[in-house]
PDB file with one MODEL, atoms N, CA, C and O in Angstrom:
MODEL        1
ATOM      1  N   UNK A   1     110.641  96.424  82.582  1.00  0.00           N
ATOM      2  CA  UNK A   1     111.045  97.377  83.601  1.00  0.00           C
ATOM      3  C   UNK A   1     109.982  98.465  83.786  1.00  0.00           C
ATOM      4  O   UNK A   1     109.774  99.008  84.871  1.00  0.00           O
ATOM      5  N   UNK A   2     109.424  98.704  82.826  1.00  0.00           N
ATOM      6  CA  UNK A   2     108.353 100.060  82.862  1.00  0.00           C
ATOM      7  C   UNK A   2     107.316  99.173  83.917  1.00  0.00           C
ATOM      8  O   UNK A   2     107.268  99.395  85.127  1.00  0.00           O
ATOM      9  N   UNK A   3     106.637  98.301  83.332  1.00  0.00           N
ATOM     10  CA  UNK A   3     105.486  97.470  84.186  1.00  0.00           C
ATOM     11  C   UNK A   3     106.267  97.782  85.960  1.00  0.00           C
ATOM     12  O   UNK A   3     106.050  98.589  86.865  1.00  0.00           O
ATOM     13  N   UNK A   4     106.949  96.964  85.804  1.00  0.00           N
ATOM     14  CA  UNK A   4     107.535  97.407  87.517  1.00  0.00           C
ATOM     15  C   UNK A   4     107.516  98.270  88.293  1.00  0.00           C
ATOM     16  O   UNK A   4     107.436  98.115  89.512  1.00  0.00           O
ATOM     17  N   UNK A   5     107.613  99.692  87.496  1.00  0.00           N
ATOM     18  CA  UNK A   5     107.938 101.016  87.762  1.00  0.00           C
ATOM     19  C   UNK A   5     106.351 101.037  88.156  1.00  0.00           C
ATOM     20  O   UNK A   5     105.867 100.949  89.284  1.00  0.00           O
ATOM     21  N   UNK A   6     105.872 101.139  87.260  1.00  0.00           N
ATOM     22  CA  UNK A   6     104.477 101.069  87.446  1.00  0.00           C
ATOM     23  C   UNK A   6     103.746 100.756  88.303  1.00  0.00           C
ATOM     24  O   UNK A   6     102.887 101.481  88.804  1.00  0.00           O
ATOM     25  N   UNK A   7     104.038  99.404  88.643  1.00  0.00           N
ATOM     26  CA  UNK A   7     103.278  98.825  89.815  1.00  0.00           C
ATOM     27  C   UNK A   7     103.688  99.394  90.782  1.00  0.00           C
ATOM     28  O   UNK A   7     102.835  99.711  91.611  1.00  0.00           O
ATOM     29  N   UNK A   8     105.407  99.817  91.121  1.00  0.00           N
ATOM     30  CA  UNK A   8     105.162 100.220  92.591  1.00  0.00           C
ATOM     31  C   UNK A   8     104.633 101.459  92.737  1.00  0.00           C
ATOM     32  O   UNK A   8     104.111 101.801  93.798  1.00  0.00           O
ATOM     33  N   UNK A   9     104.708 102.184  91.777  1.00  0.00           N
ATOM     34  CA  UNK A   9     103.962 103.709  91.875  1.00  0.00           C
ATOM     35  C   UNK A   9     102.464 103.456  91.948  1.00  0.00           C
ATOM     36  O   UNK A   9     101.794 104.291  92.555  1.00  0.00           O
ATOM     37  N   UNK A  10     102.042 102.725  91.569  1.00  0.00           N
ATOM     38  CA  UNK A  10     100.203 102.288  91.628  1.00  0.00           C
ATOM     39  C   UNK A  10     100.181 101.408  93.531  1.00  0.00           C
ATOM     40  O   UNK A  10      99.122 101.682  94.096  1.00  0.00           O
ATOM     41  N   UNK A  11     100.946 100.689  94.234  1.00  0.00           N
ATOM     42  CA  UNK A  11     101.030 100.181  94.893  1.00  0.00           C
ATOM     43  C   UNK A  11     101.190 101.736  96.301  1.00  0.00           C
ATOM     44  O   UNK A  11     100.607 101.754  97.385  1.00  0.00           O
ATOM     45  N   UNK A  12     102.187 102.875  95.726  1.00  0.00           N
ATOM     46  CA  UNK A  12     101.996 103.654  96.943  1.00  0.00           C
ATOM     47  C   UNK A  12     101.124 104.390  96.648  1.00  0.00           C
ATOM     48  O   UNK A  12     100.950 105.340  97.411  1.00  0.00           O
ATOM     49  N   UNK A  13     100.406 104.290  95.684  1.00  0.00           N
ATOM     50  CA  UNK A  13      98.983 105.259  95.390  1.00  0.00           C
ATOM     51  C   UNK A  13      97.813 104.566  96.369  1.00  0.00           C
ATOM     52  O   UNK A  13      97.012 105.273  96.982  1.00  0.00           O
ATOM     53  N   UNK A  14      97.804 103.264  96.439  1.00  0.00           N
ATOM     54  CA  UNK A  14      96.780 102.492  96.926  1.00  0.00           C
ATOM     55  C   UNK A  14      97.305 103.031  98.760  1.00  0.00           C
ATOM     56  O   UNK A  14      96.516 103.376  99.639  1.00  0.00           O
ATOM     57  N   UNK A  15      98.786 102.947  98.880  1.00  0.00           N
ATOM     58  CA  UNK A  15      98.631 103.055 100.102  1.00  0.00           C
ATOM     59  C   UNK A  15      98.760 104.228 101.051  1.00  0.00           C
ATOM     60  O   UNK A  15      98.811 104.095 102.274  1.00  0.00           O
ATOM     61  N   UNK A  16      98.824 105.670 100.254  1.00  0.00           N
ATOM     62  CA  UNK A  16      98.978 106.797 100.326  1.00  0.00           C
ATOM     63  C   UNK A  16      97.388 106.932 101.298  1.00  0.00           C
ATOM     64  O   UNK A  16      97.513 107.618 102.313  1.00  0.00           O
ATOM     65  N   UNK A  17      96.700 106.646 101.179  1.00  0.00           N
ATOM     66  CA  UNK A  17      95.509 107.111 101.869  1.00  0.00           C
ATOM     67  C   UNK A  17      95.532 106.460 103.177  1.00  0.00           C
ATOM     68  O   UNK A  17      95.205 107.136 104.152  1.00  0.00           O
ATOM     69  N   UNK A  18      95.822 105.425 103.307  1.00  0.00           N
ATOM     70  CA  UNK A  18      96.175 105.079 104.550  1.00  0.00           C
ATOM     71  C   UNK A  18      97.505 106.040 105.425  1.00  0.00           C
ATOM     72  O   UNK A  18      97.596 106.524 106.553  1.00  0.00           O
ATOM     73  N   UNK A  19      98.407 105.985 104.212  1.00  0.00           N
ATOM     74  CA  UNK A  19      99.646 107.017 105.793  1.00  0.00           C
ATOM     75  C   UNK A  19      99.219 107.997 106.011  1.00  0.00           C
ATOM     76  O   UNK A  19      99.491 108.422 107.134  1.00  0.00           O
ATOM     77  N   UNK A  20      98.236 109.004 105.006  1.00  0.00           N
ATOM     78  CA  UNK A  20      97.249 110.035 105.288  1.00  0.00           C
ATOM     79  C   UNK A  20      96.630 110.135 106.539  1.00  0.00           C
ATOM     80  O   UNK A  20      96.718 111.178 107.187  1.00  0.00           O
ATOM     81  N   UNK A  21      95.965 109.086 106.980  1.00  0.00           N
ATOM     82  CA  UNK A  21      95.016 108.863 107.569  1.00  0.00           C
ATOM     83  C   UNK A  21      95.844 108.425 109.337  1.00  0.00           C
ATOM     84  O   UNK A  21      95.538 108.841 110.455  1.00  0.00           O
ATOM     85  N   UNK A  22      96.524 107.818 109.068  1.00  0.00           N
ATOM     86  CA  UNK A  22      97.869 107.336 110.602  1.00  0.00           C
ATOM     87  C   UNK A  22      98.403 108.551 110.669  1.00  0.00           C
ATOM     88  O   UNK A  22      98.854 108.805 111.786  1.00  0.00           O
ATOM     89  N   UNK A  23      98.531 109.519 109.759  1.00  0.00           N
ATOM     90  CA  UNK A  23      99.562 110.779 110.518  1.00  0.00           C
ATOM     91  C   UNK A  23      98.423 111.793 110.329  1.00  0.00           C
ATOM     92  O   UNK A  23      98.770 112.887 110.774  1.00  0.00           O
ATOM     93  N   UNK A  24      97.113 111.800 109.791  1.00  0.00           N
ATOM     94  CA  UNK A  24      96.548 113.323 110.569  1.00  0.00           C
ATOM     95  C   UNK A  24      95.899 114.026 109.634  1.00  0.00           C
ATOM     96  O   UNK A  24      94.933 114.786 109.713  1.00  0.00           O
ATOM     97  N   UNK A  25      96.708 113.592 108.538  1.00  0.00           N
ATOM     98  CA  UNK A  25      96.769 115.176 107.661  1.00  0.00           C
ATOM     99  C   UNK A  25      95.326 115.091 106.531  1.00  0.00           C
ATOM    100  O   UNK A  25      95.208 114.193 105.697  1.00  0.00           O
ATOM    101  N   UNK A  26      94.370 116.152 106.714  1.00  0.00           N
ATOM    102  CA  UNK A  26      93.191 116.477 106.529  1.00  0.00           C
ATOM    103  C   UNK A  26      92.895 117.120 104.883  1.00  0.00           C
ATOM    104  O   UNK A  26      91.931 117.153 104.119  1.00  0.00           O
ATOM    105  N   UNK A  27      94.311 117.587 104.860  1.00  0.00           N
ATOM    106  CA  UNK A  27      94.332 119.428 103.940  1.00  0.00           C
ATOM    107  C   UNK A  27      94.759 118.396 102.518  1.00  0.00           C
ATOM    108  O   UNK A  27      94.802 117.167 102.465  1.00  0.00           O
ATOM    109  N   UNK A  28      95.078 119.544 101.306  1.00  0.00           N
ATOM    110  CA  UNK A  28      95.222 118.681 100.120  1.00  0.00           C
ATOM    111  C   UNK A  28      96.332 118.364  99.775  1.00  0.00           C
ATOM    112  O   UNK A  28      97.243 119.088 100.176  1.00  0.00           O
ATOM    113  N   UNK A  29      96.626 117.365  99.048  1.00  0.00           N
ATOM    114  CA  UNK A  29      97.598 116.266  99.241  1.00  0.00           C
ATOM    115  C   UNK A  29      98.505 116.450  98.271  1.00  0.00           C
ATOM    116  O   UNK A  29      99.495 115.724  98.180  1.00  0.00           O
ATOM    117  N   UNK A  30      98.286 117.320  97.547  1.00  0.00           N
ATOM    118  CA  UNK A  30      99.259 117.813  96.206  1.00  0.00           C
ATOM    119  C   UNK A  30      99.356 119.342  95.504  1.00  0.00           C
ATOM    120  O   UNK A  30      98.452 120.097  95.146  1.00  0.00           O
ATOM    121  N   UNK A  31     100.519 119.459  95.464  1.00  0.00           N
ATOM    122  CA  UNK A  31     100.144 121.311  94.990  1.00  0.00           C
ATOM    123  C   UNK A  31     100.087 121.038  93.498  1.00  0.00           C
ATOM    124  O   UNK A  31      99.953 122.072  92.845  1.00  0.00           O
ATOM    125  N   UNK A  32     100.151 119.961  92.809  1.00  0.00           N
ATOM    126  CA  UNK A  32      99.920 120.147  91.288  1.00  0.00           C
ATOM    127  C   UNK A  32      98.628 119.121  91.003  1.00  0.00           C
ATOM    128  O   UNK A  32      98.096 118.464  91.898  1.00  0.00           O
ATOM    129  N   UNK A  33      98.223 119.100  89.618  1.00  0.00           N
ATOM    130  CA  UNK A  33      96.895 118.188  88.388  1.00  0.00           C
ATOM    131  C   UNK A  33      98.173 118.335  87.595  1.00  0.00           C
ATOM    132  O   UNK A  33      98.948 119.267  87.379  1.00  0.00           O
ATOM    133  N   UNK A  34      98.102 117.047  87.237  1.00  0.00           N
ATOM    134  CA  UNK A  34      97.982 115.936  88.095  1.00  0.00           C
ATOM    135  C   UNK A  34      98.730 116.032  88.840  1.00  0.00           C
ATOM    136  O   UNK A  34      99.704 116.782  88.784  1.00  0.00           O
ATOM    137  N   UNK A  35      98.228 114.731  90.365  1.00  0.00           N
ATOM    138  CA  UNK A  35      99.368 114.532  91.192  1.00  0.00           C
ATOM    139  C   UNK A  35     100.477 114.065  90.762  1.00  0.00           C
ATOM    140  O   UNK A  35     100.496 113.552  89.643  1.00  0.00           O
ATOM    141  N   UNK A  36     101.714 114.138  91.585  1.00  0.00           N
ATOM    142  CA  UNK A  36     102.983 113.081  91.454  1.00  0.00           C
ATOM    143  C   UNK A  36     102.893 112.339  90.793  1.00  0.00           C
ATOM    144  O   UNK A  36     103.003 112.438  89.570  1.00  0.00           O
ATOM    145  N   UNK A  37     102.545 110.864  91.755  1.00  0.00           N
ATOM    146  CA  UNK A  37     102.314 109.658  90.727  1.00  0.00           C
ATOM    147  C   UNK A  37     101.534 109.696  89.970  1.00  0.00           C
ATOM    148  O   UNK A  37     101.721 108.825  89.121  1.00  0.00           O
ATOM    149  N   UNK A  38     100.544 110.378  89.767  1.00  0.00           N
ATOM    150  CA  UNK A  38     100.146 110.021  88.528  1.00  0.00           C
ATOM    151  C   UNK A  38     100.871 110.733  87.261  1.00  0.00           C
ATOM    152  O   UNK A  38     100.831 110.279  86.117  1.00  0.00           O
ATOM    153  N   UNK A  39     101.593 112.012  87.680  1.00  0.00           N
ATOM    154  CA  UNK A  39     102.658 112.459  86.167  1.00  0.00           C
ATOM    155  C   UNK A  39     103.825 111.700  86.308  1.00  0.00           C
ATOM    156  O   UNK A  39     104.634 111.804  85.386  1.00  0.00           O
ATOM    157  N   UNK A  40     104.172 110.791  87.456  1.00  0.00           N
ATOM    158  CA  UNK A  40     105.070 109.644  87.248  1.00  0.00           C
ATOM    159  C   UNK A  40     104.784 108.571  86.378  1.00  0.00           C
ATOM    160  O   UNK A  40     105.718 108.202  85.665  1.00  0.00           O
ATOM    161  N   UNK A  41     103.777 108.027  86.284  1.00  0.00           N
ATOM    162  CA  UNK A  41     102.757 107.116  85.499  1.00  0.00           C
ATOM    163  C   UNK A  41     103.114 107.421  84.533  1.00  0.00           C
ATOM    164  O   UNK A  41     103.949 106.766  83.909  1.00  0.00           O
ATOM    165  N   UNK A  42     102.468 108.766  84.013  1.00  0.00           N
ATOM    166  CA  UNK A  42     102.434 109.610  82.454  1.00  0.00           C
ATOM    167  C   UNK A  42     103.841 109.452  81.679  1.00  0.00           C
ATOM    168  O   UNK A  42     104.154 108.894  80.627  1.00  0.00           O
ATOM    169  N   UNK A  43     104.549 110.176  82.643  1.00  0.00           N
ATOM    170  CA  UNK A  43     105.583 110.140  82.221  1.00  0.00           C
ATOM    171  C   UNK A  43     106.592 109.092  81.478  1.00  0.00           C
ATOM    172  O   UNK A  43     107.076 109.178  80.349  1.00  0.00           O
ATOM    173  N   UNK A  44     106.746 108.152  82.391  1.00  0.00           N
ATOM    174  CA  UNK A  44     107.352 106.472  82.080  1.00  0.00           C
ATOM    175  C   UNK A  44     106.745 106.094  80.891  1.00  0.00           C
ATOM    176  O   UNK A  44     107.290 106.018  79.790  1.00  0.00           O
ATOM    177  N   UNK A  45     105.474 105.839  81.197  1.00  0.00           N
ATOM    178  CA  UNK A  45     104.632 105.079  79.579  1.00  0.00           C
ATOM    179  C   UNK A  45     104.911 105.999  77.942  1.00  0.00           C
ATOM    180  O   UNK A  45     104.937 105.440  76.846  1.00  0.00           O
ATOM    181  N   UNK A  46     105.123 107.731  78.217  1.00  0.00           N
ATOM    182  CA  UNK A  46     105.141 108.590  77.623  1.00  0.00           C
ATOM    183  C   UNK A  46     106.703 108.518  76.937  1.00  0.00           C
ATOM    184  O   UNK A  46     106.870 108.307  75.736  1.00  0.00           O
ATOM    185  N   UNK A  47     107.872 108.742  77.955  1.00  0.00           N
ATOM    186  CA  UNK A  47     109.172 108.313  77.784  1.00  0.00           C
ATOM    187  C   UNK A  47     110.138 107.489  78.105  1.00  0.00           C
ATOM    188  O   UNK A  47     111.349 107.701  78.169  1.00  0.00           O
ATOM    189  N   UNK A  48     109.440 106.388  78.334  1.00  0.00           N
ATOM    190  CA  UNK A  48     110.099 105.074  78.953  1.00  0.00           C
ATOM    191  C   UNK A  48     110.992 105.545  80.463  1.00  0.00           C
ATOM    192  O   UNK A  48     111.049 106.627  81.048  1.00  0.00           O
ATOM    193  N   UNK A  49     111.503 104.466  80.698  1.00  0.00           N
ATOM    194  CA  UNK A  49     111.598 104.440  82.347  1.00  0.00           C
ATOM    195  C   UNK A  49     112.937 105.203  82.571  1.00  0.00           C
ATOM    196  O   UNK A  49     112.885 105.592  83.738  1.00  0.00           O
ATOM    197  N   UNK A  50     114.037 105.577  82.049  1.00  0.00           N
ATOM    198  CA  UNK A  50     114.907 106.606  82.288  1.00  0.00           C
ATOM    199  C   UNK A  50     114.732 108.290  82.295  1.00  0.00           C
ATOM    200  O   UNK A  50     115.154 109.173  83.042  1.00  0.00           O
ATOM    201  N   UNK A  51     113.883 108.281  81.065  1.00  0.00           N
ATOM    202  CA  UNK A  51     113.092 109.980  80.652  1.00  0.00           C
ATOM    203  C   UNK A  51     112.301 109.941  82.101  1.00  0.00           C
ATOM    204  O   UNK A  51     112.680 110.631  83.047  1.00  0.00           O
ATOM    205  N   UNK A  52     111.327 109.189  82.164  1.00  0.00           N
ATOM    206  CA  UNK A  52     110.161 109.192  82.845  1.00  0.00           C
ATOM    207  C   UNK A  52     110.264 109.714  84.399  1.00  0.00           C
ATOM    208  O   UNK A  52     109.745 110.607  85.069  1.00  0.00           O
ATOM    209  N   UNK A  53     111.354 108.519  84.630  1.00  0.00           N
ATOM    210  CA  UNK A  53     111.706 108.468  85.897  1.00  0.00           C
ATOM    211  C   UNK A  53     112.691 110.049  86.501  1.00  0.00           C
ATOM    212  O   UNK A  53     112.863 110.386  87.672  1.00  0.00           O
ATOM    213  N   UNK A  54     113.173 110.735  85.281  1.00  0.00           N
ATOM    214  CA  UNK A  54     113.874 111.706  85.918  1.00  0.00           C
ATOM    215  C   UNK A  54     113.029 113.006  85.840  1.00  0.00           C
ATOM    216  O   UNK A  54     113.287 114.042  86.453  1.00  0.00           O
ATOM    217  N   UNK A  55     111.843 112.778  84.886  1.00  0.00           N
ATOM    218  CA  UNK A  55     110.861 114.105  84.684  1.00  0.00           C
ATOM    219  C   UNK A  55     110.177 113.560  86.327  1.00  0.00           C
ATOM    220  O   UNK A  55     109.909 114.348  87.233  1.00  0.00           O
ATOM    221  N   UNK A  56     110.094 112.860  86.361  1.00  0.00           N
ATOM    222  CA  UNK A  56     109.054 112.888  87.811  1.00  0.00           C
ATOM    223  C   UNK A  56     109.650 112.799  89.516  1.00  0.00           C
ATOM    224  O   UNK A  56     109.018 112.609  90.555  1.00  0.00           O
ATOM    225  N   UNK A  57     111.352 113.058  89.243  1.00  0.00           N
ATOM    226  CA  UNK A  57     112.242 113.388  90.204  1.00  0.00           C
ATOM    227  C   UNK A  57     112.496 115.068  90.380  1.00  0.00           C
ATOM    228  O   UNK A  57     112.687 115.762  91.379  1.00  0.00           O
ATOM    229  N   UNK A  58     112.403 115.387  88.912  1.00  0.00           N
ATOM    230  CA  UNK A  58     112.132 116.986  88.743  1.00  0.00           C
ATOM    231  C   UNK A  58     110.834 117.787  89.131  1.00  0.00           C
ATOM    232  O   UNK A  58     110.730 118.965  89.473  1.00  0.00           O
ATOM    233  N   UNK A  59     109.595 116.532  88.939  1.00  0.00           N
ATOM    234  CA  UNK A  59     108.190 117.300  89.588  1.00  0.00           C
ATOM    235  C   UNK A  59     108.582 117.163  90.879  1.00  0.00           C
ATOM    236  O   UNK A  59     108.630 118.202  91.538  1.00  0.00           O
ATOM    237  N   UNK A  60     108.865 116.181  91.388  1.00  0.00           N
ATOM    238  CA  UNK A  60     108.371 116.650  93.181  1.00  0.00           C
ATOM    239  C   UNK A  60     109.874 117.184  93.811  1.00  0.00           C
ATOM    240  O   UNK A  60     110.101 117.121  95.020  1.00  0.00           O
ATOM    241  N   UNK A  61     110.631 117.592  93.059  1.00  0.00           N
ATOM    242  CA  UNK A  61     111.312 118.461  93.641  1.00  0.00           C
ATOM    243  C   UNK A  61     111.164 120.536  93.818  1.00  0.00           C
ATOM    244  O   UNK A  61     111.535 121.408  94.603  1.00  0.00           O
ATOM    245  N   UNK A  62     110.248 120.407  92.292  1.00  0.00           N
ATOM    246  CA  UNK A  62     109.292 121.301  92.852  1.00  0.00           C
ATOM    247  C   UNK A  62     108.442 121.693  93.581  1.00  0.00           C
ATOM    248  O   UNK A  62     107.814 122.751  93.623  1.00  0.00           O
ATOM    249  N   UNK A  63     108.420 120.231  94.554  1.00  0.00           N
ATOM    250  CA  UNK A  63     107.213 120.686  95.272  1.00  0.00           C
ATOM    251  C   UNK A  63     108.027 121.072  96.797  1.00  0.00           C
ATOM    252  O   UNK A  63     108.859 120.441  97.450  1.00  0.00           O
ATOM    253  N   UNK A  64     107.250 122.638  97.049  1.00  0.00           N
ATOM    254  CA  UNK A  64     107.981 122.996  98.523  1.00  0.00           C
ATOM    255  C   UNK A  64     106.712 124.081  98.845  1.00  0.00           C
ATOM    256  O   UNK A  64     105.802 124.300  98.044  1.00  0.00           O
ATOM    257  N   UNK A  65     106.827 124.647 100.040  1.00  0.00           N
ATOM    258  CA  UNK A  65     106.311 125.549 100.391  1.00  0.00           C
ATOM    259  C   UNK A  65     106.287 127.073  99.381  1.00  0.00           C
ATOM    260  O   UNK A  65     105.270 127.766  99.361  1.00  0.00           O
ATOM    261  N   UNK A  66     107.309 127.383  98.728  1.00  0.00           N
ATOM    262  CA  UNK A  66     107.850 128.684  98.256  1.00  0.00           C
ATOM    263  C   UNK A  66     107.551 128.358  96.656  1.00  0.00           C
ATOM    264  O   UNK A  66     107.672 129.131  95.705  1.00  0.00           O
ATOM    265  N   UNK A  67     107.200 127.219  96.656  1.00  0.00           N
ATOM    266  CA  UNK A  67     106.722 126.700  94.495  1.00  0.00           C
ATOM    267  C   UNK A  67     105.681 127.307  93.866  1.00  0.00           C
ATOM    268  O   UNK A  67     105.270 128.369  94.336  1.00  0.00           O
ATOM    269  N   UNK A  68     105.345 127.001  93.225  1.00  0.00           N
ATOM    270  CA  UNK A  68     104.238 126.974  92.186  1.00  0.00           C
ATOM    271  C   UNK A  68     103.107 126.062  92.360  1.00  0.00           C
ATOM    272  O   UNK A  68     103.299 125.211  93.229  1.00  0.00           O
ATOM    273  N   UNK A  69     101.904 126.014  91.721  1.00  0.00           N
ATOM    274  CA  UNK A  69     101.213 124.880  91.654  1.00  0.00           C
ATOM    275  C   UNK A  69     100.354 125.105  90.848  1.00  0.00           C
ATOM    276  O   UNK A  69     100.381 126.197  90.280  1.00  0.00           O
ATOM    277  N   UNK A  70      99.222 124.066  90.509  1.00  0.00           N
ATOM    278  CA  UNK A  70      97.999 123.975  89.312  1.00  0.00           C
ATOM    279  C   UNK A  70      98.704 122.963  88.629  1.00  0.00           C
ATOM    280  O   UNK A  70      99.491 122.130  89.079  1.00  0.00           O
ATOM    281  N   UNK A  71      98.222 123.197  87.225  1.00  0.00           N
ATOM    282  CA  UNK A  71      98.183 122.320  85.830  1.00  0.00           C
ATOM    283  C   UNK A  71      99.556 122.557  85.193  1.00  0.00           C
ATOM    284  O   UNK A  71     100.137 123.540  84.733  1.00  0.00           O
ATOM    285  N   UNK A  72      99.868 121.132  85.367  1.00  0.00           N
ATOM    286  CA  UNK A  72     101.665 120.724  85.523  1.00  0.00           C
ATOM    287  C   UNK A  72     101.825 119.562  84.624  1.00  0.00           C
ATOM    288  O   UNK A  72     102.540 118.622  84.972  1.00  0.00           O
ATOM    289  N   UNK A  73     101.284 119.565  83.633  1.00  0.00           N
ATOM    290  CA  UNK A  73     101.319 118.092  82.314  1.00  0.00           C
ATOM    291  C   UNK A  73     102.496 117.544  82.166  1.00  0.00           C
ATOM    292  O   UNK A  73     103.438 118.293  82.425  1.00  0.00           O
ATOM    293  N   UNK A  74     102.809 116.233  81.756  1.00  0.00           N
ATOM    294  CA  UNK A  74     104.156 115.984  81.013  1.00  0.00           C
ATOM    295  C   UNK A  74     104.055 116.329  79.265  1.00  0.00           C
ATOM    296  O   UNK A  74     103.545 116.151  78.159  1.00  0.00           O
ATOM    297  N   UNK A  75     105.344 117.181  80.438  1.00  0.00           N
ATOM    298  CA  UNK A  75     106.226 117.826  78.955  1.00  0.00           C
ATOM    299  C   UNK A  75     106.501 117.077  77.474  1.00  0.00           C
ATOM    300  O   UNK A  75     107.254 116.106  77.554  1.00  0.00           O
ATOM    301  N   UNK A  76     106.139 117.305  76.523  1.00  0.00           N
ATOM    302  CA  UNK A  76     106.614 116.568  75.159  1.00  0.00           C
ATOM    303  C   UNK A  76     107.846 117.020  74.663  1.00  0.00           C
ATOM    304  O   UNK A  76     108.132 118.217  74.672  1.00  0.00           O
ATOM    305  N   UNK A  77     108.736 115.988  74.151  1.00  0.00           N
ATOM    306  CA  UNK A  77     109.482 116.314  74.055  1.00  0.00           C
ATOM    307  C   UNK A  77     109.740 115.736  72.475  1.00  0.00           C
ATOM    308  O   UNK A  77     109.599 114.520  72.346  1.00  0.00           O
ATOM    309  N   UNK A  78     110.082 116.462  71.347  1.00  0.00           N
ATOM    310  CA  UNK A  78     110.318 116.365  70.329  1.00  0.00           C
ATOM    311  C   UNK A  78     111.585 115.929  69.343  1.00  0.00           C
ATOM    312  O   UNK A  78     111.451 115.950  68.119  1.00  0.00           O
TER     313      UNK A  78
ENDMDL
END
C-alpha cells in the first residue's frame, strides 16, 4: 500500500508542471521546503501510510493565503 501511495504522489509530481504551464501560473508553487508531495513522500515511508497520509492532509491544509511558510519537516514522533 505505501508503494502505491507513492507512485501516485510521484505520478502528480511528474504532472504538476504541465497543469502549471495550461493554467498560467508563473509565481512559486509552494509556500513551504519541502513541498507537499514531497513531505507526503517523507511522511508515508517515515510513518507508514495512515500516520503519513494524515500528516500530509494537515500540511496542505495549512496552506492558504493568511499561513505561514519556509522550513516545514516531518514531524518525529516518539
Amino acid at each position: 500500500m505505501k508503494r502505491i501511495c507513492i507512485f501516485i504522489i510521484q505520478c502528480q509530481q511528474s504532472l504538476a508542471p504541465l497543469w502549471r504551464g495550461l493554467l498560467g501560473s508563473s509565481g512559486p508553487c509552494c509556500r513551504f521546503h519541502p513541498t507537499c508531495s514531497a513531505y507526503a513522500i517523507e511522511a508515508i515511508e517515515r510513518h507508514g501510510v495512515a500516520k503519513g497520509l494524515r500528516f500530509a492532509l494537515l500540511r496542505v491544509a495549512k496552506c492558504h493565503p493568511w499561513g505561514r511558510s519556509g522550513w516545514d519537516p516531518v514531524k518525529e514522533i516518539s
